[in-house]
C-alpha positions in Angstrom: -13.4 4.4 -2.5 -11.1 1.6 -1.7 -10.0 -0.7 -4.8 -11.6 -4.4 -4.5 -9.5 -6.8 -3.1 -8.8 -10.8 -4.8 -7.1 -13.0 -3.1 -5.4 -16.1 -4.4 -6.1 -19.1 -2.5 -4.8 -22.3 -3.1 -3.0 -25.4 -1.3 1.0 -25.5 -1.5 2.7 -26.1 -4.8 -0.4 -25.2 -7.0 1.1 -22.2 -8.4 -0.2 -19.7 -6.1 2.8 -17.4 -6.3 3.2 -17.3 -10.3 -0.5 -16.8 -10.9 0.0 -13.7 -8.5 3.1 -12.5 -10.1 1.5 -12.9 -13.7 -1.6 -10.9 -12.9 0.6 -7.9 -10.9 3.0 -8.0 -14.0 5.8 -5.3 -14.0 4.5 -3.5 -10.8 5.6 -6.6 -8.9 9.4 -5.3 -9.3 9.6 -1.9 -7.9 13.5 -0.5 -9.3 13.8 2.2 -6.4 15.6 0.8 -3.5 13.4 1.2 -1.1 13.2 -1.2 2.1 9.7 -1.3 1.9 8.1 -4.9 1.3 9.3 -6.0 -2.3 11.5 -8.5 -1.0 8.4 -10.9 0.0 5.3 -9.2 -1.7 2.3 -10.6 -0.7 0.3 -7.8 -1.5 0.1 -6.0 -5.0 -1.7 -3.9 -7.7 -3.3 -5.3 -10.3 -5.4 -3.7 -12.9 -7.6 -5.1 -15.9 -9.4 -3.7 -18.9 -9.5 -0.4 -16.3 -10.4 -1.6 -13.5 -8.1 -1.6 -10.4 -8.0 -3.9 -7.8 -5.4 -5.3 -5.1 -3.7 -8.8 -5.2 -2.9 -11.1 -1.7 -0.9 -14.1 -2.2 -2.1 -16.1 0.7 0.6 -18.2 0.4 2.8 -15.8 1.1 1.4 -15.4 4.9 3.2 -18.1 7.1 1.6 -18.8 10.3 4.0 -20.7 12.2 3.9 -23.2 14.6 0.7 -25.1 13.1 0.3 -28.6 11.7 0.0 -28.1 8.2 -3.7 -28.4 7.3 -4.3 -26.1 9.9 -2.4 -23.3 8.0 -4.0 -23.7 4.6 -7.1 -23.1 6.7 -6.2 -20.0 8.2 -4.6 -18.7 4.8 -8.0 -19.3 3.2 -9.5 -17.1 6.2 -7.8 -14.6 5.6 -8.4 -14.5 2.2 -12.0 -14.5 3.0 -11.9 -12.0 5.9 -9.8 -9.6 3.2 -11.2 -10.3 -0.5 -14.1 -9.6 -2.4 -13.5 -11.8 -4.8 -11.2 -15.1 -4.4 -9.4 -16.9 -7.0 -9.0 -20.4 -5.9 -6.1 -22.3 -7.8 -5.8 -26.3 -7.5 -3.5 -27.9 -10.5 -4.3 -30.2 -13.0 -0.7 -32.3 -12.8 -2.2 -33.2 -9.4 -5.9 -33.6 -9.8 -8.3 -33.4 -6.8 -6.5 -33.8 -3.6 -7.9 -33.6 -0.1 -6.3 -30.3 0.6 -8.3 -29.0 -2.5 -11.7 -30.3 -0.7 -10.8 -28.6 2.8 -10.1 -25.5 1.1 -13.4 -26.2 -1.3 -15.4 -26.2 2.0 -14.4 -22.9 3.9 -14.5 -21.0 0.8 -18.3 -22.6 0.2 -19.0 -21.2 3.6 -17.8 -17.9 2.6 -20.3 -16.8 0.5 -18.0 -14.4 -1.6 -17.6 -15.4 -5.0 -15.0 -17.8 -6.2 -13.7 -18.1 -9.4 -12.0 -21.7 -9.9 -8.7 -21.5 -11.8 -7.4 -25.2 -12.8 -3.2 -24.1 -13.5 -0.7 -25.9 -15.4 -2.8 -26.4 -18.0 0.0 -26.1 -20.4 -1.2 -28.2 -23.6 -4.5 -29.0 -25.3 -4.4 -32.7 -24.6 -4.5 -31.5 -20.9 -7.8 -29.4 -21.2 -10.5 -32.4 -21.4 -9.2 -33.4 -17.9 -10.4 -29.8 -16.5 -13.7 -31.0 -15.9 -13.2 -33.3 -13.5 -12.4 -29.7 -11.0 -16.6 -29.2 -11.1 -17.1 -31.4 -8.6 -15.4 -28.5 -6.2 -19.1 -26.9 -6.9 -18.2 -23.6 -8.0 -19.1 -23.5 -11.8 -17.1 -23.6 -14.8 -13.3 -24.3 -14.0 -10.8 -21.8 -15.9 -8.2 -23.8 -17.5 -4.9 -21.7 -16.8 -0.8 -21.6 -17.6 0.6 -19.6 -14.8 4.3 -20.1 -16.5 2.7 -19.8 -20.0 0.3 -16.9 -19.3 -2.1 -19.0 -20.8 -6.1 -18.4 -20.1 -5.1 -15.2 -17.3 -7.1 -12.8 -19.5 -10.2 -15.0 -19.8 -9.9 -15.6 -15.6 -9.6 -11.8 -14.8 -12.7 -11.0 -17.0 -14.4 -13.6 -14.8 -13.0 -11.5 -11.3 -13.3 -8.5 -12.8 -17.3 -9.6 -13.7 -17.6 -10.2 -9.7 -16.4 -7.4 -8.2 -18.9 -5.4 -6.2 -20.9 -2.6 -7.3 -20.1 0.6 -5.6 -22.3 1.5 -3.0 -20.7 4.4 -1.7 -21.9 7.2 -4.6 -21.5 10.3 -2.2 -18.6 12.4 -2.7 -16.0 12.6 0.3 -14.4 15.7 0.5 -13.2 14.5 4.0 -8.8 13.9 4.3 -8.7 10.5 5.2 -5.3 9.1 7.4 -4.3 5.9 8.9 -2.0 5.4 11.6 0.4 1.9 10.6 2.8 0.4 12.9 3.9 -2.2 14.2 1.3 -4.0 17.4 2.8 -2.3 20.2 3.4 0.7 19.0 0.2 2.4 20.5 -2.3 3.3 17.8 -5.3 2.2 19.7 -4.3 4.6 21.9 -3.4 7.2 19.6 -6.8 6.8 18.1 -8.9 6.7 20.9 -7.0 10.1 22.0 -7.0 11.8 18.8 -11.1 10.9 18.7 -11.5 12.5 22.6 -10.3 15.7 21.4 -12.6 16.4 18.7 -16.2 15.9 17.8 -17.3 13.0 16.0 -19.6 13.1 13.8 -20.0 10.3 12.5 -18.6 6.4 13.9 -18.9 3.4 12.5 -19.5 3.8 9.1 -19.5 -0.1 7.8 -17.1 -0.4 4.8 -19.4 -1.4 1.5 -17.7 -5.0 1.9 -15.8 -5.8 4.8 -16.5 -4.5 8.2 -14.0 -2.1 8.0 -15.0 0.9 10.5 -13.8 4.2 9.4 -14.4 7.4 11.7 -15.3 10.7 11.0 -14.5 13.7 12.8 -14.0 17.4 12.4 -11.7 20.2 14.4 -12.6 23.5 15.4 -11.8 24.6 12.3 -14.5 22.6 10.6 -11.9 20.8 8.9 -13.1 17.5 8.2 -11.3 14.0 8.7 -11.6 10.6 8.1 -9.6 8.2 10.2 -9.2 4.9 8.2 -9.8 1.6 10.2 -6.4 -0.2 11.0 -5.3 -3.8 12.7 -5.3 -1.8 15.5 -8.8 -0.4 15.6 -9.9 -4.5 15.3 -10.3 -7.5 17.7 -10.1 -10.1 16.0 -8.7 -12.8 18.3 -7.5 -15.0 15.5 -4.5 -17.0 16.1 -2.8 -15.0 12.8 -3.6 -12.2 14.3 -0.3 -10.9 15.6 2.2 -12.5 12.6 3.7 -10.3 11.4 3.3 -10.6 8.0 -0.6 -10.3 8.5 -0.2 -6.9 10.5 1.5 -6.1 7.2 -1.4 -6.7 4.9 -3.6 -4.8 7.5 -1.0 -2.1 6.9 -1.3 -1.9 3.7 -4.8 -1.8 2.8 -5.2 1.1 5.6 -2.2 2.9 3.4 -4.3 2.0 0.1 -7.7 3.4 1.5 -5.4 7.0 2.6 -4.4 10.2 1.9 -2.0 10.5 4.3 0.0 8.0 7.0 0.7 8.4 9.8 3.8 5.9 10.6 3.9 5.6 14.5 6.8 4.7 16.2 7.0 3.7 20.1 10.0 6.2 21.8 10.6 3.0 24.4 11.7 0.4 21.7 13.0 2.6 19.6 12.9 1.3 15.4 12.5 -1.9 14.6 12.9 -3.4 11.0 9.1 -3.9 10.7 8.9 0.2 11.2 10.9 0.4 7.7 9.2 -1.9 5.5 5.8 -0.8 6.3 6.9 2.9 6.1 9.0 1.7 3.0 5.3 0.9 1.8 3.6 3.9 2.4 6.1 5.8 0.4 6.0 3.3 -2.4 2.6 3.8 -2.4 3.3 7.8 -2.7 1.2 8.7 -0.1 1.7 11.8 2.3 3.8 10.9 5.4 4.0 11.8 8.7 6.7 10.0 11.5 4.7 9.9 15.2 7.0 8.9 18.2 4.7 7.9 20.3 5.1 7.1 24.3 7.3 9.7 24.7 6.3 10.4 28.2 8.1 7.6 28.8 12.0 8.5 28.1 14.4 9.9 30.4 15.1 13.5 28.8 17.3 16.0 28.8 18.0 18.9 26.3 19.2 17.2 23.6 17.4 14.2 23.6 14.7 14.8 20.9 16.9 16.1 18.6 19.2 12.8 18.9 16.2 10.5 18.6 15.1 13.0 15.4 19.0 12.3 13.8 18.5 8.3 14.6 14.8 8.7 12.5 16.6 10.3 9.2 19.2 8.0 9.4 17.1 5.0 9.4 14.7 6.5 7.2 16.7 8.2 4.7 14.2 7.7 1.9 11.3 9.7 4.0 13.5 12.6 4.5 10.4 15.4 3.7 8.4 13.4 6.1 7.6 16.0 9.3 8.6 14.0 12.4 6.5 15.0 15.8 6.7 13.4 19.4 3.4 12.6 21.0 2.2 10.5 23.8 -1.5 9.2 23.7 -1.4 8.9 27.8 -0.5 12.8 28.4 -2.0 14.0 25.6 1.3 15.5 24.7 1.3 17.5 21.6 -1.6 15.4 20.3 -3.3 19.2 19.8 -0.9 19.5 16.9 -1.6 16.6 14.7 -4.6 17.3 13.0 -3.0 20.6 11.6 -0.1 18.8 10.4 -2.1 16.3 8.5 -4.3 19.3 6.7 -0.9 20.7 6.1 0.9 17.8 4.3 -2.5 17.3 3.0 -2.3 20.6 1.3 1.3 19.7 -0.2 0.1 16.5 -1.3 -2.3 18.2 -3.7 -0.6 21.3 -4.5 -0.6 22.1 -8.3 2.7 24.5 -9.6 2.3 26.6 -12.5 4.0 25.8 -15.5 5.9 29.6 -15.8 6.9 29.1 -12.6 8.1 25.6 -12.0 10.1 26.2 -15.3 11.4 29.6 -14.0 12.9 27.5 -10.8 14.4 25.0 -13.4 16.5 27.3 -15.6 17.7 28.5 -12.0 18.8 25.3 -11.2 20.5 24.4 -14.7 22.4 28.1 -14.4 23.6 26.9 -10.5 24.6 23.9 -11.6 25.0 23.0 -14.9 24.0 19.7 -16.7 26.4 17.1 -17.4 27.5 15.3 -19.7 27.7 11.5 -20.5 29.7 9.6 -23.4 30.4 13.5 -24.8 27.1 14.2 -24.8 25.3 17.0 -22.4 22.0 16.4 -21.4 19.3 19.6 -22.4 16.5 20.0 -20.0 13.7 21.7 -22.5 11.3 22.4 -20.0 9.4 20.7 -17.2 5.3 20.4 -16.5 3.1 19.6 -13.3 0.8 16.0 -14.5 -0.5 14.8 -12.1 -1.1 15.2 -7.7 -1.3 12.7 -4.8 1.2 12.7 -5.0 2.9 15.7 -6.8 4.2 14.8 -10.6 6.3 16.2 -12.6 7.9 15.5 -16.2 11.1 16.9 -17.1 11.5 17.2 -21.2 15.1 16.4 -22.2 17.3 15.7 -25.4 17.6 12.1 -24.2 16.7 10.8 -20.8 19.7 8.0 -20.4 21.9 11.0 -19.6 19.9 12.3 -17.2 22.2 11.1 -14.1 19.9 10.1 -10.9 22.1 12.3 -8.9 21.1 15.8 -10.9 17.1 13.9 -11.2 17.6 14.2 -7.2 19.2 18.1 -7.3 16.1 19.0 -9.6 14.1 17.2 -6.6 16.0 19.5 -4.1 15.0 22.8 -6.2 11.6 22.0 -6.7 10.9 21.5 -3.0 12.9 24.8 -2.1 10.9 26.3 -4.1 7.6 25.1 -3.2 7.6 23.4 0.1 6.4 20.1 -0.3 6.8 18.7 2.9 5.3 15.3 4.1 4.8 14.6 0.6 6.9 12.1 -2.1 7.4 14.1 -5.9 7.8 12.1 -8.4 9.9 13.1 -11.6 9.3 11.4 -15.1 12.2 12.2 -18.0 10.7 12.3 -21.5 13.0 12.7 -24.3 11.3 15.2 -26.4 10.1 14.0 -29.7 
């Protein structure tokens, strides 16, 4: 099942940001270059005595264009459209402000728990004035150093105390996908096909705590799917509907929720920036990836003209390069035949387990092809490597010391394995371990 969602809530200048960044920790600053969406996170992992649970930073979701109350408003709506819990910050340099009221009121009428967090609490003298925060009517106040990391561990026992039981005991052996894109894209359409050429059997399943509707279906091959509820599968109306930044938090909980993505691109427009950080996301997240070009009924053809739109595709998205790319259109029907096989396929790679012998058989092949090298007259010794973990596939590499383990030979290794295995649609990852 999903992980429960917090959200941070809070008027401007309260802290919002840091509190986030504190509770994500290190996962907040992802090392690969990828253009997915660490440049302005507003979305992360967070995880607490073993629990898991995902992080928005409302303040992080600009709606433009709107007097100023009126966006703290629709921040805090979001929050309470998205969480299932909500941490709201107001700051004790400050004391009670209006703002703090407002955003008191439409989180009363929420009726999702709240945990009040009073930040910049950064001395004991500070702490008697706390008090004055119960007012706001939602119990004890947490006095908190978002700088300081002071009182973060008693406040996540408090969310972590509030999240919701789960509901949802049955096991689902079902693959579940999403289709992620940008709003014009087509998925409505997509789905809507996809769902007309197989038998549901069962629609609208509410979500255990947000009205989330996922869909089940199954193919001819009693293969069974679940297609995870998107942006696009929504009317909302909301005037934040369409930012873009919001269609990105959409994104990413659909990506959260899958097994596999499907990242759909619209053949008129071509790929926009927005394509590559959400698909940048899905293959942070190490899900399994499929590209869909969709509306391509509508492009002039000729011979060569799929296999120039495929070259544009890798270029752009150099860091998805074992992601199967397929040309569809939801009007025609074209090809759409073929994507449920593709998804069980990719599925398949994405939880493939390698045998020890074997994977270690593939890497003494490599090493004699193309030997290690060497750094500050040292060469690095690969021992031996083992599969950990799947979804997707990991692997750890034992070495005499992992520093001179070059990324370039980490990425040949990468090369062999898949050669070896066929691991298409799906990321690897590779872990060096210096042997003890």
């Amino acid at each position: 099942m999903a992980n429960p969602v917090v959200a941070v809530v809070g008027r401007p200048n309260v802290g919002k940001s840091t509190i986030f960044n504190r509770i994500a920790g290190e996962r907040i600053s992802i090392v690969e270059d990828t253009p997915g969406v660490t440049r302005d996170r507003i979305y992360a992992h967070g995880e607490w005595i073993g629990k898991n649970f995902n992080l928005i930073d409302t303040g992080g979701i600009e709606i433009s264009d709107q007097p100023f109350v009126t966006q703290i408003r629709q921040q805090a709506e979001i929050a309470i459209d998205e969480a299932d819990v909500i941490v709201f910050i107001v700051d004790i340099k400050t004391g009670m402000t209006d703002a703090d009221e407002q955003v008191a009121q439409i989180l009363y009428r929420s009726n999702k728990p709240v945990v009040l967090a009073v930040n910049k609490v950064d001395n004991q003298e500070l702490r008697s004035e706390v008090y004055d925060f119960y007012s706001l009517g939602f119990g004890e106040p947490y006095p908190i150093s978002g700088v300081h990391g002071i009182g973060i561990g008693d406040l996540l026992d408090a969310v972590v105390n509030n999240f919701p039981d789960n509901v949802d005991n049955e096991e689902d052996d079902s693959i579940r996908f999403s289709l992620i894109g940008r709003p014009n894209v087509g998925k409505s359409s997509l789905v809507n096909a996809i769902l007309g050429e197989h038998r549901v059997i069962v629609s609208n399943i509410a979500g255990t705590t947000r009205d989330a509707i996922d869909t089940k279906f199954t193919t001819e091959d009693d293969t069974e799917f679940t297609m995870v509820d998107t942006a696009g599968m929504k009317k909302r109306g909301k005037i934040y509907e369409n930012t873009e930044r919001y269609a990105m938090l959409r994104a990413m909980k659909a990506i959260d929720d899958s097994d596999i993505v499907l990242v759909v691109l619209n053949a008129e427009e071509g790929i926009r920036e927005f394509d590559k950080r959400i698909a940048g996301y899905a293959h942070e997240a190490g899900r399994g990836v499929i590209i869909v070009v969709n509306k391509w009924d509508t492009v002039d053809k000729n011979n060569k003209t799929m296999q120039a739109f495929e070259q544009i595709i890798r270029d752009e998205f150099q860091y998805l390069s074992y992601a199967p790319i397929v040309f569809v259109s939801a009007k025609t029907k074209q090809r759409l035949v073929n994507l449920p096989p593709l998804i069980k396929n990719v599925y398949d790679h994405h939880t493939k387990r390698v045998q020890s012998a074997t994977l270690n058989d593939v890497l003494m092949d490599a090493i004699a092809a193309n030997p290690t090298p060497s750094s500050n007259n040292k060469r690095l010794r690969v021992y031996y490597g083992t599969q950990v973990s799947i979804q997707p596939p990991t692997f750890v590499i034992f070495v005499n010391d992992s520093d001179t383990m070059h990324f370039s030979y980490e990425r040949y290794l990468e090369n062999q394995i898949r050669k070896a295995f066929d691991f298409t649609g799906t990321p690897i990852h590779i872990i060096k371990r210096r042997r003890k």
